[in-house]
Structure formats: C-alpha cells, structure tokens
C-alpha positions in Angstrom: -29.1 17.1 -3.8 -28.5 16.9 -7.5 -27.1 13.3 -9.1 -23.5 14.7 -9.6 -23.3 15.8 -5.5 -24.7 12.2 -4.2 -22.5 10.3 -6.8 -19.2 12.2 -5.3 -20.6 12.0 -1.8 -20.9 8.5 -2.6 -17.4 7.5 -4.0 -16.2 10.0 -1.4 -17.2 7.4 1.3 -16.1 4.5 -0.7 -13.0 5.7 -0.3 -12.8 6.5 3.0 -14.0 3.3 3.9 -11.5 1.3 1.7 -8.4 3.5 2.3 -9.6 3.6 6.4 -9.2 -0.3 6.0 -5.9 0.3 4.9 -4.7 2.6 7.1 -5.9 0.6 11.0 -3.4 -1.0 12.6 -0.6 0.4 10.2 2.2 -1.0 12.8 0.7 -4.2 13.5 3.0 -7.2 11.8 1.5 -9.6 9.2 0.2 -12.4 10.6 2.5 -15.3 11.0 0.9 -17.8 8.5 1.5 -15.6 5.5 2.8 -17.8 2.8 6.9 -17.3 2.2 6.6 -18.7 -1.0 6.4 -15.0 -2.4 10.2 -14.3 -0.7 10.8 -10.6 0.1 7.6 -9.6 -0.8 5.9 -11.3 2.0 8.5 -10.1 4.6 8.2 -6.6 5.3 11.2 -5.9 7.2 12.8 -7.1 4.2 12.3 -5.1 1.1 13.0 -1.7 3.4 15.8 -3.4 4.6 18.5 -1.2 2.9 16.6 1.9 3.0 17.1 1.3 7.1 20.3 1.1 6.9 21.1 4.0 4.4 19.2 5.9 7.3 20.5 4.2 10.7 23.9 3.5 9.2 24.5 5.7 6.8 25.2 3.3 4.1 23.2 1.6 1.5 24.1 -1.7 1.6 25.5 -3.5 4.5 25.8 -7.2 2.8 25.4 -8.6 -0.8 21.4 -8.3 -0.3 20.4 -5.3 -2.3 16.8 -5.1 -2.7 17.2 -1.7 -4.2 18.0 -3.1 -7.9 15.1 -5.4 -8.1 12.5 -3.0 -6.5 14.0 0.7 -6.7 10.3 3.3 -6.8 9.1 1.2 -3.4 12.6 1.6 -1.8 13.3 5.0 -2.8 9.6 5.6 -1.4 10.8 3.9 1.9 13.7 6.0 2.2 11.7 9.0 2.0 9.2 8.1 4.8 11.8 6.9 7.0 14.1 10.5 6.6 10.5 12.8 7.4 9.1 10.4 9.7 11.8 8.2 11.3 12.8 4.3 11.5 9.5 2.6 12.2 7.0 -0.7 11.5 4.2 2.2 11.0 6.6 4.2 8.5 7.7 0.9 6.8 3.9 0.1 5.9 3.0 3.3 5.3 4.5 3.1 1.4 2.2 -0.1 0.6 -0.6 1.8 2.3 0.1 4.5 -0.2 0.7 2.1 -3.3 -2.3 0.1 -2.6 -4.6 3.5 -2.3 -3.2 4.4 -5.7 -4.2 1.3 -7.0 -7.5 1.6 -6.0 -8.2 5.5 -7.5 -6.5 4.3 -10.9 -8.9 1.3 -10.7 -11.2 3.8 -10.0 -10.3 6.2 -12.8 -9.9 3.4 -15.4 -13.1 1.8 -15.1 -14.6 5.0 -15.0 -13.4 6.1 -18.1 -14.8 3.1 -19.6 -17.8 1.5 -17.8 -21.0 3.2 -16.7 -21.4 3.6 -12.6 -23.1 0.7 -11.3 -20.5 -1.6 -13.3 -17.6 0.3 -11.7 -18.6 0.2 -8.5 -19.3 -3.4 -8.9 -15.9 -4.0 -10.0 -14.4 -1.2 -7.3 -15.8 -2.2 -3.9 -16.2 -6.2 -3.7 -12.7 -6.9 -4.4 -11.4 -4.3 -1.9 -13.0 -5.5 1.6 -11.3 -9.0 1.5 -8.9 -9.4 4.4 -6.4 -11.5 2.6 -6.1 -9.0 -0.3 -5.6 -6.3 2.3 -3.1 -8.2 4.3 -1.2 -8.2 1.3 -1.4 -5.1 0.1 0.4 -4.1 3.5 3.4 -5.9 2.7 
C-alpha cells in the first residue's frame, strides 16, 4: 500500500470510530446529573420543542416559549428529521449527532490545512473519545 492509501484508510477508521461513538444509543436520554445550568441546551426535549409541535399540532408555537428565534439552523434541522422520519427521541438527537460529526470533519479539514499529520491527529482524536464531551454533543 502506498502512504496516501494507509493515511485515508487510517482517517477513514478514525472516523468511523468517532462518529460510531456518536451514533450508539441515539434514543437513550442524557443522564440525569447533567448540569441545568446551561438551560435549553442541556434539555433535549426542549430546543425541538416547537419543531414538535409545528409537526404533531400543526402550529409553531403553542406558548410564549419560542426557541426558534434564539436557535433557528438547529430547529429548522429538527423539523426536517421529524417530517422524513417522524416524532421521536432517536430523530430529536439525530441533528446534534449530525452537528457534532460536522464539527469533527471541519476540525479535521482545518488542522489539516494547516498542521502536518501526526499534529492533527493529535489534536483530532484525544479530545473526541471523552464521555462527557460526547454526552454533550448529543444534546
């Protein structure tokens, strides 16, 4: 195998490892000790709230609480996985799932652009396999 083939292989399986961390258990709940100090953003059920409704009710807002105006490219996300794929904790984490993994490929990209391999992989993979970061990249 030439240098450029094992260096894909291995970035291939980087991120299959990191995004396969992301993607287990994608309907499990956070655990209960996760700190409310961050508000909405560490209650899941909360910042998809209106998209549910928009979808199950057929209106955007069914109180005062619009999460839409301090949040819209999450919530409009949410909305979209909830119209293909239906009303669900699964579909609800799917869009940090997905915002997380592009985090981690423009993390990727950045560092590559700028910083020879060992160095980006250094700054790619240590970061990614901590449980707390993960946890909170799901909400």
């Amino acid at each position: 195998m030439t240098k450029k083939i094992r260096l894909l292989t291995l970035v291939g399986l980087l991120f299959s490892l990191l995004f396969l961390m992301r993607i287990i258990h994608l309907s499990a709940d956070p655990p209960p000790d996760l700190s409310s100090s961050m508000g909405y953003m560490s209650d899941p059920g909360g910042y998809v709230f209106n998209a549910r409704n928009k979808i199950v009710f057929d209106a955007w807002e069914m109180d005062m609480w619009n999460i839409r105006h301090i949040s819209p490219l999450p919530h409009y996300f949410s909305y979209m996985v909830f119209v293909l794929f239906g009303v669900g904790i699964a579909q609800m984490n799917m869009v940090p799932v997905f915002f997380s993994c592009l985090v981690l490929v423009v993390g990727y990209w950045l560092m590559r652009k700028n910083y020879p391999i060992p160095l980006v992989f250094l700054g790619t993979w240590p970061r990614e396999p901590y449980s707390d970061l993960i946890i909170h990249d799901r909400c």
